[in-house]
PLY file of the C-alpha trace (Angstrom):
ply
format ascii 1.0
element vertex 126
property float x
property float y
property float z
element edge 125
property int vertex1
property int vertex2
end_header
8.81 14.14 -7.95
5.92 12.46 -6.66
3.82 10.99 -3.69
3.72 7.41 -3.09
1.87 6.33 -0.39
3.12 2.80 1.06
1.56 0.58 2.84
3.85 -2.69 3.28
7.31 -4.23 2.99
8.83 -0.66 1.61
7.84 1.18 4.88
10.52 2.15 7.26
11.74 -1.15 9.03
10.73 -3.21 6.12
12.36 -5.34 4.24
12.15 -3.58 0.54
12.61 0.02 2.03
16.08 0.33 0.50
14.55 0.59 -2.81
13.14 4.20 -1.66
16.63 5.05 -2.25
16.81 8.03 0.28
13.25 9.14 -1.00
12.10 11.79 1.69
8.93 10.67 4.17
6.77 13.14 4.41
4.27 11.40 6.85
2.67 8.61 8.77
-0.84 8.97 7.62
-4.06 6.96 6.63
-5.97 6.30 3.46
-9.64 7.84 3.60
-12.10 5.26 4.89
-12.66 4.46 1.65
-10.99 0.75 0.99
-10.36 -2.97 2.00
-7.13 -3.87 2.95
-6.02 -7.56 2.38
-3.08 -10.00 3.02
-2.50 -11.99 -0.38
-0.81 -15.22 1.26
0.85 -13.17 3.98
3.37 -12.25 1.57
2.40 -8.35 1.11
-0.62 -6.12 1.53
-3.64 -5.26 -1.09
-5.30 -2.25 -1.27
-8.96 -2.39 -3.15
-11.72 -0.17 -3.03
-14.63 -0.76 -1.34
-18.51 -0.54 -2.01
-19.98 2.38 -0.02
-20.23 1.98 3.43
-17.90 -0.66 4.07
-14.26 1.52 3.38
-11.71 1.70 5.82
-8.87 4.07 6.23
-5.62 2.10 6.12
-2.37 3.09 7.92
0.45 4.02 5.95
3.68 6.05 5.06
3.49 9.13 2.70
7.08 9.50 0.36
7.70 11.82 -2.12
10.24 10.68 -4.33
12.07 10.86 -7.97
10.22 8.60 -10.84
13.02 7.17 -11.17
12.97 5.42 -7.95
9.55 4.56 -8.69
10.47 3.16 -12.52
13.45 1.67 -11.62
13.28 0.40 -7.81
9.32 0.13 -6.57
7.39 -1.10 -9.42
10.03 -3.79 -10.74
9.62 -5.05 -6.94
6.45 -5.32 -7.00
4.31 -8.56 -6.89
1.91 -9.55 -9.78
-1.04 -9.00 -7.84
-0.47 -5.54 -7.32
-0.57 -2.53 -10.09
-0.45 1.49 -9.70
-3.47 3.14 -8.74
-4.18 6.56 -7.04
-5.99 6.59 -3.29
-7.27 9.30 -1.43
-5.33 10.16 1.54
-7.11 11.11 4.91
-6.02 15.03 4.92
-7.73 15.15 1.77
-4.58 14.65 -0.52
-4.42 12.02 -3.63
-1.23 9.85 -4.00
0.20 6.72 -6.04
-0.26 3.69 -4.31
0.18 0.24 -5.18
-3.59 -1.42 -5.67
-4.71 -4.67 -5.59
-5.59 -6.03 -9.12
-9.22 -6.24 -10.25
-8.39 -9.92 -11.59
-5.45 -12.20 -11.05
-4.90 -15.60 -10.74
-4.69 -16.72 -6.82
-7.18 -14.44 -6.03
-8.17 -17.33 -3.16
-4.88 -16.32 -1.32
-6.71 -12.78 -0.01
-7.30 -12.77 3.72
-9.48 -9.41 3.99
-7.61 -7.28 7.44
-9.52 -4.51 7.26
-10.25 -4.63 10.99
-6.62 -4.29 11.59
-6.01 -1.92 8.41
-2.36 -2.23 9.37
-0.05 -4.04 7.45
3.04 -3.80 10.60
0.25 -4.31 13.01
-1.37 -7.74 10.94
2.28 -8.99 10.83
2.98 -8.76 14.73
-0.51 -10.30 15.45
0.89 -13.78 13.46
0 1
1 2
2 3
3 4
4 5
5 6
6 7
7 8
8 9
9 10
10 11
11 12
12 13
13 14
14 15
15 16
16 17
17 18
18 19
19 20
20 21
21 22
22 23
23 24
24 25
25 26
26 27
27 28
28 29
29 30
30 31
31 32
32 33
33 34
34 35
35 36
36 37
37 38
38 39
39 40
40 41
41 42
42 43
43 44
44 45
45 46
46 47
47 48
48 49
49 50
50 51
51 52
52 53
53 54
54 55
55 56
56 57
57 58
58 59
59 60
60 61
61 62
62 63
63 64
64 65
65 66
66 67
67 68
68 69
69 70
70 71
71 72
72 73
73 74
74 75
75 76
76 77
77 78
78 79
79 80
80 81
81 82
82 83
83 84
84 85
85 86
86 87
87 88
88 89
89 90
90 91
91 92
92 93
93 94
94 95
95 96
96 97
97 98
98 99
99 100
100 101
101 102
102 103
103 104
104 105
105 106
106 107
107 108
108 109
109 110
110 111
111 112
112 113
113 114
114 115
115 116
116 117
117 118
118 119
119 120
120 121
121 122
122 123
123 124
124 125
């Protein structure tokens, strides 16, 4: 088992949250104030880290679930822009997350939403 926190599409109410396949939530929580959160295209959510000073903490689910379901289901789903990292949760716990790539092509598509730092919240605002 292991913790994934989400941050898009696979949260409850989303539309890739089948693919958790049953996976247990074990909270709504935030990221430390430690990153920028981005919309690449409005398609899905980036997570990067940010230069001191200018982090955010970014709302988000917390799941702990089989590898499987992460081998199999999440990262397949995931788009190219996006690999597996590790962030820093705001109760002082480190989980997977899906990061934003240091380099990939259509990098011009990021819209930084760090002042929203909500990917549900950025969605209902378009």
């Amino acid at each position: 088992m292991v913790y994934m926190f989400l941050n898009g599409g696979a949260m409850r109410g989303g539309p890739l949250h089948y693919l958790l396949d049953g996976a247990t939530l074990l909270s709504e929580t935030t990221t430390q104030p430690l990153y920028r959160f981005y919309s690449i295209g409005d398609r899905c959510p980036g997570l990067a880290a940010a230069p001191p000073g200018e982090g955010v903490a970014v709302a988000g689910e917390l799941y702990e679930l089989p590898m499987s379901v992460l081998r199999d289901s999440l990262l397949p789903a995931e788009p190219p822009e996006l690999e597996l990292g590790a962030v820093a949760l705001a109760d002082g716990v480190d989980s997977l997350a899906m990061v934003l790539r240091r380099s990939f092509p259509g990098a011009s598509d990021l819209i930084d939403i760090s002042d929203v730092a909500s990917w549900n919240r950025y969605l209902e605002s378009q």
